[in-house]
C-alpha positions as CSV (number, residue, x, y, z in Angstrom):
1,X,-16.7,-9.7,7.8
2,X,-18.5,-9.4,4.5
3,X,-17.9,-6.4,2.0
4,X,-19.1,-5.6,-1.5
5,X,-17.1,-3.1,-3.5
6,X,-18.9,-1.9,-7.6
7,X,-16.2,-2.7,-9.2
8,X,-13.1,-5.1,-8.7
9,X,-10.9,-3.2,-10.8
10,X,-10.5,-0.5,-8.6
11,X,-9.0,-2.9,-6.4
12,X,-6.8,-4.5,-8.6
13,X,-5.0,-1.6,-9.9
14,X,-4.5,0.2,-6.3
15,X,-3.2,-3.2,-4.9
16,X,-1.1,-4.5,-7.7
17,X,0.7,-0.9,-7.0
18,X,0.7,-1.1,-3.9
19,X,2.1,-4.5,-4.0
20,X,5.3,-3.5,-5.9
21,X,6.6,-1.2,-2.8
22,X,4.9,-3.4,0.5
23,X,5.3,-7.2,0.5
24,X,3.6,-8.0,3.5
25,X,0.5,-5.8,5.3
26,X,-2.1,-6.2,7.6
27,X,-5.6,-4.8,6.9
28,X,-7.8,-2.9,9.2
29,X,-11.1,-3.7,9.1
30,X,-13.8,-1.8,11.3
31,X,-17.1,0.0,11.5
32,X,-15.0,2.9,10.0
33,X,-13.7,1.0,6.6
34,X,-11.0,-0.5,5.4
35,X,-7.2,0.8,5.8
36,X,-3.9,-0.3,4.7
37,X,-1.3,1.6,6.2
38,X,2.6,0.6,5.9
39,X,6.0,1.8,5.0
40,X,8.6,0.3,3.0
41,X,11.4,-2.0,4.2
42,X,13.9,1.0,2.8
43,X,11.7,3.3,4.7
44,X,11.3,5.4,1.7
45,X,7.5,5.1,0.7
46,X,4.8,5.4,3.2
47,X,1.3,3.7,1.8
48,X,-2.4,4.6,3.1
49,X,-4.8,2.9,1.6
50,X,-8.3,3.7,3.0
51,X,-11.5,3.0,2.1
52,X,-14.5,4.0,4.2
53,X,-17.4,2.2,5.2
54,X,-19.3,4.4,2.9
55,X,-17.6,3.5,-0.2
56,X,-19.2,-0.1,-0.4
57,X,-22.6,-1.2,-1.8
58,X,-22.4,-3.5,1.5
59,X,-20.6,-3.0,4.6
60,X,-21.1,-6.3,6.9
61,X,-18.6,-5.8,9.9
62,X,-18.5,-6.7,13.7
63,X,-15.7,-4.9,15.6
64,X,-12.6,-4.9,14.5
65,X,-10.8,-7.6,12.4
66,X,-6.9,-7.6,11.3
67,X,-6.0,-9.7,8.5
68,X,-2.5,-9.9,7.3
69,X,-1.5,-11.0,3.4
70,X,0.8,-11.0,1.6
71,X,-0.2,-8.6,-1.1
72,X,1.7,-9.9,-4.0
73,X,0.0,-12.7,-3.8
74,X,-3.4,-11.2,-3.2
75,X,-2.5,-8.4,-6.1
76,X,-2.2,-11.8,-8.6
77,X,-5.9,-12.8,-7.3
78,X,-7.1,-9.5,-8.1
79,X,-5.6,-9.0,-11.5
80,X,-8.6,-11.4,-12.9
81,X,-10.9,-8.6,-12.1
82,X,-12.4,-8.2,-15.3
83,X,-14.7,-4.6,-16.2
84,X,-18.2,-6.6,-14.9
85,X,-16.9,-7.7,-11.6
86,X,-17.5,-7.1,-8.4
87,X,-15.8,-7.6,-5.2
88,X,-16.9,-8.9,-2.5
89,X,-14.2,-9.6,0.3
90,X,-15.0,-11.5,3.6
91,X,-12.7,-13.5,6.3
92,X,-12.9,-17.3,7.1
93,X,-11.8,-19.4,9.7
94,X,-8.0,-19.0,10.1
95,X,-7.9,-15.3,9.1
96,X,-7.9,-16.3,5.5
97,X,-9.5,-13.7,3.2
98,X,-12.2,-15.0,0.3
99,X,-11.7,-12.8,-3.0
100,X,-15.2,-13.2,-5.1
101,X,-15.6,-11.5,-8.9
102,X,-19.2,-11.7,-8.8
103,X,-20.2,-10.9,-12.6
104,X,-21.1,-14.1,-14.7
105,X,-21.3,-15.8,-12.2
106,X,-18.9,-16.0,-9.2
107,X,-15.5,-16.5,-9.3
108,X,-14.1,-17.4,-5.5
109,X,-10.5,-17.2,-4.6
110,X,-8.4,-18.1,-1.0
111,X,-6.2,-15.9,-0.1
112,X,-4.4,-17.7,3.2
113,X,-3.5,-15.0,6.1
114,X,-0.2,-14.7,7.5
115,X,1.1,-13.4,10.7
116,X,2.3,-9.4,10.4
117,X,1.4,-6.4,12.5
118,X,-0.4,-3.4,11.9
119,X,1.9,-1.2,12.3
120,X,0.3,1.9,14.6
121,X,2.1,5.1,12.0
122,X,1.6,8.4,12.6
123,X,-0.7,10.8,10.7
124,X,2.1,12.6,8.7
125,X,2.1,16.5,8.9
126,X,4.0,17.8,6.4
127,X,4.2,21.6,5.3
128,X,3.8,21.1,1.6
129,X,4.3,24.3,-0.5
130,X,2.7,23.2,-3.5
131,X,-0.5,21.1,-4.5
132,X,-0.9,20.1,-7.8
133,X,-4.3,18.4,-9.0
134,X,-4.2,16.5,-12.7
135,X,-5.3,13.6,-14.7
136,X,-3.9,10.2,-13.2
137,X,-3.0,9.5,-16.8
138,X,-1.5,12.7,-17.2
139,X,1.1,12.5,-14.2
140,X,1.9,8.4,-15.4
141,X,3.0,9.5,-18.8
142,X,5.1,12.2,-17.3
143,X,7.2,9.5,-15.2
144,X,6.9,6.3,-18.2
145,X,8.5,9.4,-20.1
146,X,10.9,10.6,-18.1
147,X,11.8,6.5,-16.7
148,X,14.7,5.5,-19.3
149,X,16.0,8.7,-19.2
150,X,17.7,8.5,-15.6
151,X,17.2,7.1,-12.3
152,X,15.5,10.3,-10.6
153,X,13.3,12.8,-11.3
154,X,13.6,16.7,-10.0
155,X,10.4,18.4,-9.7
156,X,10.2,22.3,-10.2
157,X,6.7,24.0,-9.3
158,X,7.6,27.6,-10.6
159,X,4.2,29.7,-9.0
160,X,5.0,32.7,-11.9
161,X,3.6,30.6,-14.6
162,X,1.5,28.7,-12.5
163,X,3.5,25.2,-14.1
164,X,5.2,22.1,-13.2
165,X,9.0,21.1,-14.4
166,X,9.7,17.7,-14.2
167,X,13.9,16.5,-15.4
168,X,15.7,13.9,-15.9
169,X,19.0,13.1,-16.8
170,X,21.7,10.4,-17.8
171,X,25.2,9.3,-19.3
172,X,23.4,9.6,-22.9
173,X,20.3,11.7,-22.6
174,X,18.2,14.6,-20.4
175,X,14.8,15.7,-21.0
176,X,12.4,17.9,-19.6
177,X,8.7,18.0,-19.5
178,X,6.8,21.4,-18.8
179,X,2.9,21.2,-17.8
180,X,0.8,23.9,-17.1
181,X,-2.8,25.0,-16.4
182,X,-2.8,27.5,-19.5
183,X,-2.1,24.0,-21.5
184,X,-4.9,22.5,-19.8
185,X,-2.3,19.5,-18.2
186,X,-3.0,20.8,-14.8
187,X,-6.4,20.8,-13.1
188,X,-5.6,23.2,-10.5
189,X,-2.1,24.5,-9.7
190,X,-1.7,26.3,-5.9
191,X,2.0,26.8,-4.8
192,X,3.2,29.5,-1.8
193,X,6.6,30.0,-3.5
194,X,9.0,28.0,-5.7
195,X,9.4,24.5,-4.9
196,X,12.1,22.2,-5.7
197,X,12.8,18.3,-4.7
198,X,14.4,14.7,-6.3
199,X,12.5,11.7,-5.9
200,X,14.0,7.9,-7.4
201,X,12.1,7.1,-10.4
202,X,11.8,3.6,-9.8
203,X,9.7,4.2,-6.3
204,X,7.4,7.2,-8.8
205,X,7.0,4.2,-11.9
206,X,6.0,1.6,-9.0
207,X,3.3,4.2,-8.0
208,X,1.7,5.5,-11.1
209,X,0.7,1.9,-12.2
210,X,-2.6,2.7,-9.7
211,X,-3.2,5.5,-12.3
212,X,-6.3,3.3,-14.0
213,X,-8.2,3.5,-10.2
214,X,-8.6,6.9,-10.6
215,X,-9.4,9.7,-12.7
216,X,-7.1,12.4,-10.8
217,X,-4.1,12.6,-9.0
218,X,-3.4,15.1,-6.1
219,X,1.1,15.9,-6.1
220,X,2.0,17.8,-2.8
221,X,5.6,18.5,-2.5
222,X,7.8,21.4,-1.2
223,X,11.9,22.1,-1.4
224,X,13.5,19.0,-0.3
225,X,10.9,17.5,1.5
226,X,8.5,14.2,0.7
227,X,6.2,14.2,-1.9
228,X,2.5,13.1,-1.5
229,X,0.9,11.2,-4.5
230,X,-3.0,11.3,-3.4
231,X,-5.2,8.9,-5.7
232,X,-9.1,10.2,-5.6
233,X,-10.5,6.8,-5.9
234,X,-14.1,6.2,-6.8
235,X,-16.9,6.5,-3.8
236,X,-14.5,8.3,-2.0
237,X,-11.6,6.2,-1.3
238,X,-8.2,7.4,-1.1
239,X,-4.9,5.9,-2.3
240,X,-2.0,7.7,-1.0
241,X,1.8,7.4,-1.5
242,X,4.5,9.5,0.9
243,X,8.0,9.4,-1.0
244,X,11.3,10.7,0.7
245,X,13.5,13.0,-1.1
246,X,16.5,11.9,-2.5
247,X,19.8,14.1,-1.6
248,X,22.3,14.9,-4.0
């Protein structure tokens, strides 16, 4: 396996968040891309990262390969990605996974492969009530804002005035943030009725460090049901987080 990606920093961003939630993954390599797909050991957050075949300036793959790492170490490989780097990513003997910044020149790293399963999840089929589209940087500030505040955020999607209510609260302090479409904060607001849910901040500040791989964020949630956090990733990768409710 051989694969060229345009720029490493995509890669370092969406893994180093990635990395904070999964310990250990197995990748999917095959004629169809590149997938990541794994759930935490609390069984809170589900992760699907997938990248197809199309997304990379080279695509060099026979069958199908599964290489397991353990992504914190692989996310501090990746965080010397500089803005001229490429990636390419290709499997030696062993399993063990080559990490190359080709800019000036080429920077070659060994990432060694450990033994973990893929696990075989099921495409999730959630009835979401509201879809949200905004700036990645736009839903990151909301949570580092709302983060000190409390240990949990309640989302409020009120389809009136086409806006999204985000709260937090403490011993010492609350606060409230209000974005809307008529602000311009919101790309596109669609929601069938009002939607209300509670997700732990810490699992949301984890998350919205992948905010610099993309330029916009898809949030799908409903009453009291898990969230999706879709990142829109460059050449058409996806980043996606699934985030059970909290109940209070």
């Amino acid at each position: 396996m051989r694969i060229l990606f345009f720029d490493a920093r995509v890669w370092r961003y969406a893994i180093n968040a990635i990395s904070k939630i999964i310990e250990e993954a197995a990748f999917r390599i095959s004629n169809e891309g590149f997938r990541l797909k794994a759930i935490d050991a609390s069984r809170v957050v589900l992760v699907d990262f997938n990248m197809p075949s199309t997304s990379f300036d080279e695509f060099n793959v026979e069958g199908e390969e599964i290489v397991g790492v353990n992504l914190e170490d692989l996310a501090k490989v990746l965080r010397r990605a500089t803005k001229e780097d490429r990636l390419e990513l290709s499997t030696l003997e062993g399993g063990r996974l080559a990490v190359v910044f080709l800019g000036k020149g080429a920077r070659k790293f060994i990432v060694p492969s450990i033994e973990t399963l893929a696990e075989q999840l099921p495409e999730l089929k959630i009835p979401f009530k509201t879809r949200i589209k905004m700036l990645s940087t736009v839903f990151r500030d909301l949570v580092k804002d709302l983060e000190p505040i409390g240990d949990a955020i309640e989302f409020y999607a009120n389809p009136d005035t086409r806006s999204l209510i985000a709260r937090s609260s403490g011993d010492l302090a609350e606060a409230e943030i209000e974005l809307t479409e008529e602000s311009g904060a919101l790309i596109d607001f669609e929601s069938e009725e009002e939607s209300r849910a509670i997700y732990t901040i810490d699992y949301l500040s984890d998350i919205v460090g992948a905010a610099q791989a993309a330029n916009e964020v898809v949030f799908e949630f409903g009453t009291a049901i898990p969230c999706k956090i879709e990142y829109m990733l460059p050449q058409e990768g996806r980043l996606i987080f699934y985030v059970a409710p909290r109940t209070e």
